[in-house]
NUNURO-357930 format. One line per 8 residues: number of its first residue (from 1); their letters; for each residue x, y, z of C-alpha. Coordinates in Angstrom, 3 decimals. Layout:
REM NUNURO-357930
NUM	a	X:Y:Z ~ ...
//
This chain:
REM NUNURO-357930
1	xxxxxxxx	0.000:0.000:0.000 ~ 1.021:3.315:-1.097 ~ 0.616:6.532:1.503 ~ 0.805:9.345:-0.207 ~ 0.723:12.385:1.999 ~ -1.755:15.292:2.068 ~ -0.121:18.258:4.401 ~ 2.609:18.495:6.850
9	xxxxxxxx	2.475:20.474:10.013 ~ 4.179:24.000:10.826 ~ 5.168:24.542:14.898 ~ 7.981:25.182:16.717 ~ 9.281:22.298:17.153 ~ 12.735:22.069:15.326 ~ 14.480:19.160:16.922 ~ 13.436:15.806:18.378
17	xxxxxxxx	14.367:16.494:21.793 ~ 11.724:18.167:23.797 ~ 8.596:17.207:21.968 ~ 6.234:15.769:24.343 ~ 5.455:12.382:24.181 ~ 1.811:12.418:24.273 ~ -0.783:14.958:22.079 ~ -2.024:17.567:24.517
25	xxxxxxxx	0.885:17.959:27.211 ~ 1.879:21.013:25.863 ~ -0.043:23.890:25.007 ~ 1.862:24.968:21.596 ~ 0.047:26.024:18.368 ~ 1.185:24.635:15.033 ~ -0.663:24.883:11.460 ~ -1.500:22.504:9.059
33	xxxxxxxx	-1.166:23.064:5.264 ~ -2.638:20.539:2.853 ~ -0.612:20.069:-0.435 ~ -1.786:21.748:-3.875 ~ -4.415:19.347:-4.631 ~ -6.161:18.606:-0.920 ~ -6.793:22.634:-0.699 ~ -10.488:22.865:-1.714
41	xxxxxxxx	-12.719:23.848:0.924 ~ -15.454:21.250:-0.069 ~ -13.066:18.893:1.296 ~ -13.632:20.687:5.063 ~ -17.100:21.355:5.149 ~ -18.310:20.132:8.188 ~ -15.018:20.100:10.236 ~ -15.613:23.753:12.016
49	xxxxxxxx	-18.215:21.798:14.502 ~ -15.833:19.050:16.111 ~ -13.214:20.273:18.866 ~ -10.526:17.952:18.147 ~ -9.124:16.110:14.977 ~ -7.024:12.779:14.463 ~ -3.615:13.171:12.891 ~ -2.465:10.109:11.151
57	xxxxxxxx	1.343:10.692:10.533 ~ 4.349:9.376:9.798 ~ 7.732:8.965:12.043 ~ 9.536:10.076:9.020 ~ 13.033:11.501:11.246 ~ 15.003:7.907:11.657 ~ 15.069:6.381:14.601 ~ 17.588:2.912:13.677
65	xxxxxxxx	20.593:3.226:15.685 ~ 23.951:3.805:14.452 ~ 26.637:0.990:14.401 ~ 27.365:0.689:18.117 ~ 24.386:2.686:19.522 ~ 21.755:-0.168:20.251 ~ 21.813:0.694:23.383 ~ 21.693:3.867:24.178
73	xxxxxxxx	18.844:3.924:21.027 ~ 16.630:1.286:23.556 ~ 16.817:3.151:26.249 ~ 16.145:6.732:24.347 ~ 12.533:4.854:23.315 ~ 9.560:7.193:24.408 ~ 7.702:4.259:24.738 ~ 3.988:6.181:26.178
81	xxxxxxxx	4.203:8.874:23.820 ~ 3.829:9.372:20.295 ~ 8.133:10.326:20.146 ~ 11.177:10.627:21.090 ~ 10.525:13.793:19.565 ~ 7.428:13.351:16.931 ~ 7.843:12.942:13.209 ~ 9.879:14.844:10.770
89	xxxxxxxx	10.903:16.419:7.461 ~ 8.738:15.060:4.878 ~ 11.922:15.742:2.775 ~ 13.342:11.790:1.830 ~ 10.188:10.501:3.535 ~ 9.493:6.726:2.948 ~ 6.562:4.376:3.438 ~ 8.878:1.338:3.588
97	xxxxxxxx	7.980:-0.865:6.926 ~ 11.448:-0.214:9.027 ~ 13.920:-2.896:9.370 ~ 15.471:-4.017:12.446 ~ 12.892:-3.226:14.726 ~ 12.561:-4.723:18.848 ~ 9.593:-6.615:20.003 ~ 10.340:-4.548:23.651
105	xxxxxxxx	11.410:-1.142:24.210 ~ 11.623:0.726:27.933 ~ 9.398:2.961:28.168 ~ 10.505:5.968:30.265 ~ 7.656:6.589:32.599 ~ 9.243:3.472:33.727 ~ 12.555:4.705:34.315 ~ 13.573:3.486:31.084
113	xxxxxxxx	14.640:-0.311:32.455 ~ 11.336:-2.223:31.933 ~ 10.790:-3.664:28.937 ~ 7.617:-4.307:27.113 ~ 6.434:-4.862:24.331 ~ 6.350:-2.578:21.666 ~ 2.442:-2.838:20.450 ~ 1.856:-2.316:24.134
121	xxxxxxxx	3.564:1.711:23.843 ~ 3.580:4.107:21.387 ~ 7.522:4.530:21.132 ~ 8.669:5.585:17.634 ~ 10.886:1.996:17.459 ~ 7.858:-0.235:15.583 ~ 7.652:-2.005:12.447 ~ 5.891:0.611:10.599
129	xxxxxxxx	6.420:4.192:11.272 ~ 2.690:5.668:11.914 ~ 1.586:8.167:14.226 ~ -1.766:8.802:15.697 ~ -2.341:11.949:17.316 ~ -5.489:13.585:18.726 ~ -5.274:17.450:18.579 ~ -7.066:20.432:19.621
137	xxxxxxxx	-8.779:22.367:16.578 ~ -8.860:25.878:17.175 ~ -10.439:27.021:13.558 ~ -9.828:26.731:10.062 ~ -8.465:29.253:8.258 ~ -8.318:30.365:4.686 ~ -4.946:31.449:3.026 ~ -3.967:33.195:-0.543
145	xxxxxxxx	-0.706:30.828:-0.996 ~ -2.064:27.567:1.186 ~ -5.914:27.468:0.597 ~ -7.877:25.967:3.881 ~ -5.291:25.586:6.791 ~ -5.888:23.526:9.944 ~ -4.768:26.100:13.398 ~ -4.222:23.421:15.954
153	xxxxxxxx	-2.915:22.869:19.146 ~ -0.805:20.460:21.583 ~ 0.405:18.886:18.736 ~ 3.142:16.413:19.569 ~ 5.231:16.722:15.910 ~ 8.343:17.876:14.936 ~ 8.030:21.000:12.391 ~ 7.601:19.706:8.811
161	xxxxxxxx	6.212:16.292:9.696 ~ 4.230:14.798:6.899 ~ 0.501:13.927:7.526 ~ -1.720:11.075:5.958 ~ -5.291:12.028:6.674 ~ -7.323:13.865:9.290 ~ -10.713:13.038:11.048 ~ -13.019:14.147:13.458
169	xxxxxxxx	-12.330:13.204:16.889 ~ -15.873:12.021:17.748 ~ -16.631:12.025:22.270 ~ -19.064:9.268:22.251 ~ -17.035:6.802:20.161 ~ -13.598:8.196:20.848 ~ -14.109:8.863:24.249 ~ -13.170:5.869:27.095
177	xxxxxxxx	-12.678:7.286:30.265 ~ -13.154:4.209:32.481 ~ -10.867:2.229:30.550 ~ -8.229:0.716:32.016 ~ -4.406:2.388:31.123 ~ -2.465:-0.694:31.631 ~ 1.468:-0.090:32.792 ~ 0.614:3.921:32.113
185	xxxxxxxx	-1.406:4.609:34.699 ~ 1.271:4.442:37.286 ~ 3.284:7.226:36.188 ~ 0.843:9.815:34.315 ~ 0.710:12.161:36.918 ~ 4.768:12.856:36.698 ~ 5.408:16.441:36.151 ~ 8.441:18.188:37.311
193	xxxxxxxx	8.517:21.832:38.935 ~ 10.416:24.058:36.778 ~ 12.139:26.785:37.891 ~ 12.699:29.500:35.234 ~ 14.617:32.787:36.462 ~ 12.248:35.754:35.735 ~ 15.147:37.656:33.652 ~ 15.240:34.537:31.338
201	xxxxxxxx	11.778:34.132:31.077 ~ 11.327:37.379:30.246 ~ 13.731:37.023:27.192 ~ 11.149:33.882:25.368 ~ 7.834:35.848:23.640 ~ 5.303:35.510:25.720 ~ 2.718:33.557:23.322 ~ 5.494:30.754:23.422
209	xxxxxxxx	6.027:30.768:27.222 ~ 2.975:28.811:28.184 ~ 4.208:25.804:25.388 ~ 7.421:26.172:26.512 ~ 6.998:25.532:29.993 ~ 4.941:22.891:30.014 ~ 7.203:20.987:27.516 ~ 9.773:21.696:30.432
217	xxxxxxxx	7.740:20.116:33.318 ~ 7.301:16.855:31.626 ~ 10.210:15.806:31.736 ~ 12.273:16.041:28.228 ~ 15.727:14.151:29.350 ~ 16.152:10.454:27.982 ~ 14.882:8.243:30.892 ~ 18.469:6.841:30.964
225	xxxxxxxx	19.940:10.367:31.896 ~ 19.692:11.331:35.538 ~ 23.077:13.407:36.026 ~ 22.092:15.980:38.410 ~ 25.122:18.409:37.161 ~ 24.477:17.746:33.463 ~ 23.577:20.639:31.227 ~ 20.514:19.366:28.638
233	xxxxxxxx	19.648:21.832:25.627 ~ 16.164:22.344:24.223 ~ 15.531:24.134:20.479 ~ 11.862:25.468:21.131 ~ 10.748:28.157:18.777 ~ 13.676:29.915:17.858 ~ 15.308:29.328:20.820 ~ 17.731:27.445:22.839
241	xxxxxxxx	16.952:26.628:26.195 ~ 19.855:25.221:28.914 ~ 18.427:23.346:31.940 ~ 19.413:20.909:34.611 ~ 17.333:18.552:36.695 ~ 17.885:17.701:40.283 ~ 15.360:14.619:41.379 ~ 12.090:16.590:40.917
249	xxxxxxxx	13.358:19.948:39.783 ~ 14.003:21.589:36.843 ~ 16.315:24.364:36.559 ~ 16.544:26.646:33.510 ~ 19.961:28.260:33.428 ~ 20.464:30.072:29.989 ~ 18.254:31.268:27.101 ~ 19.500:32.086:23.297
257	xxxxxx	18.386:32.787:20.283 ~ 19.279:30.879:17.557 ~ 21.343:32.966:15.266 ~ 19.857:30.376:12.711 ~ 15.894:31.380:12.878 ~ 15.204:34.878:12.049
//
């Protein structure tokens, strides 16, 4: 079967690192534009009365380890989220079923040393590289160059990743909330308090602060990484963000743009 894809999304998310590993952790607003022949509004009529949309995607950023990396490439698995930082460029994308992949990962809500298996998570590490995300939809705009574009948010994709289809996310058939969560349930209240200097904060636009912190309390280190002294960097928005974690608190230490993003 051939996927062929019909938009990519546009957010502030420029590197895997950071992106949250579930849809709706972080509050951050991305777009979605349809390619040249998806963008006639007949296709979306209807759509402006549901609150939240499916996003089938692809993992299209590789996630095979290098010669010499297995390990540290098991333990980076995200294995309850959607990524170890979401999809990717649709640039070289493939629909080819990966090769190589583990019938276990460690998930890091587990502290990254508990294997199971892989159709039990959502890590990135599976035989073929879909996505399934359920996002808010705040409206649906109209554009000169892009036709009908999709303003969504808590997206968990990296900037450019390629997108199959969209649906309506529909409460009474979508909706479970007394089923059971399996191995999840014992760690999805984890949050860490961040502490982010005012001067620094004050330096990150404020309609990126709210995304930006809550990307922060969740948590973005590999679950094999626990160096209290350790210096992590995070590319959010334009900018790059230095922070340390001790146990349950995370420390933001330096803010920069990046002389790279206008």
């Amino acid at each position: 079967m051939y996927l062929k894809p019909i938009a990519h999304i546009e957010n502030d998310f420029t590197d895997k690192f950071g992106i949250p590993r579930q849809a709706g952790l972080a509050d951050v607003p991305g777009r979605i534009v349809f390619e040249p022949e998806y963008r006639r509004k007949e296709a979306f009529r209807g759509l402006e009365g549901f609150d939240y949309v499916w996003l089938i995607w692809e993992f299209s950023e590789p996630f095979a380890p290098e010669a010499g990396e297995e390990r540290r490439t098991e333990q980076q698995d995200f294995g309850m989220g959607n990524a170890d930082g979401g999809g990717a460029s649709a640039e070289g994308s493939e629909n080819a079923p990966k090769t190589g992949w583990s019938p276990t990962v460690r998930p890091p809500r587990l502290g990254g040393n508990r294997r199971m298996g892989v159709f039990a998570t959502r890590s990135p590490n599976r035989p073929n590289r879909i996505g399934l995300s359920a996002v808010r939809l705040e409206r649906i705009g109209e554009e000169p160059e892009c036709g009908p574009v999709l303003f969504v948010r808590g997206a968990d994709l990296l900037n450019g990743t390629p997108i199959y289809d969209v649906k309506p996310y529909i409460p009474f058939a979508d909706s479970h909330p007394d089923a059971h969560a399996g191995f999840s349930a014992e760690h999805d209240d984890y949050t860490l308090r961040v502490v982010f200097p005012e001067e620094l904060l004050g330096e990150i636009p404020a309609e990126k602060r709210t995304g930006l912190l809550d990307i922060l309390s969740q948590d973005p280190r590999p679950s094999y990484q626990n160096d209290p002294d350790r210096i992590y960097g995070l590319a959010f928005g334009g900018w790059n963000v230095r922070f340390r974690v001790d146990e349950t608190t995370l420390t933001v230490v330096g803010t920069e743009k990046d002389p790279s993003r206008k």
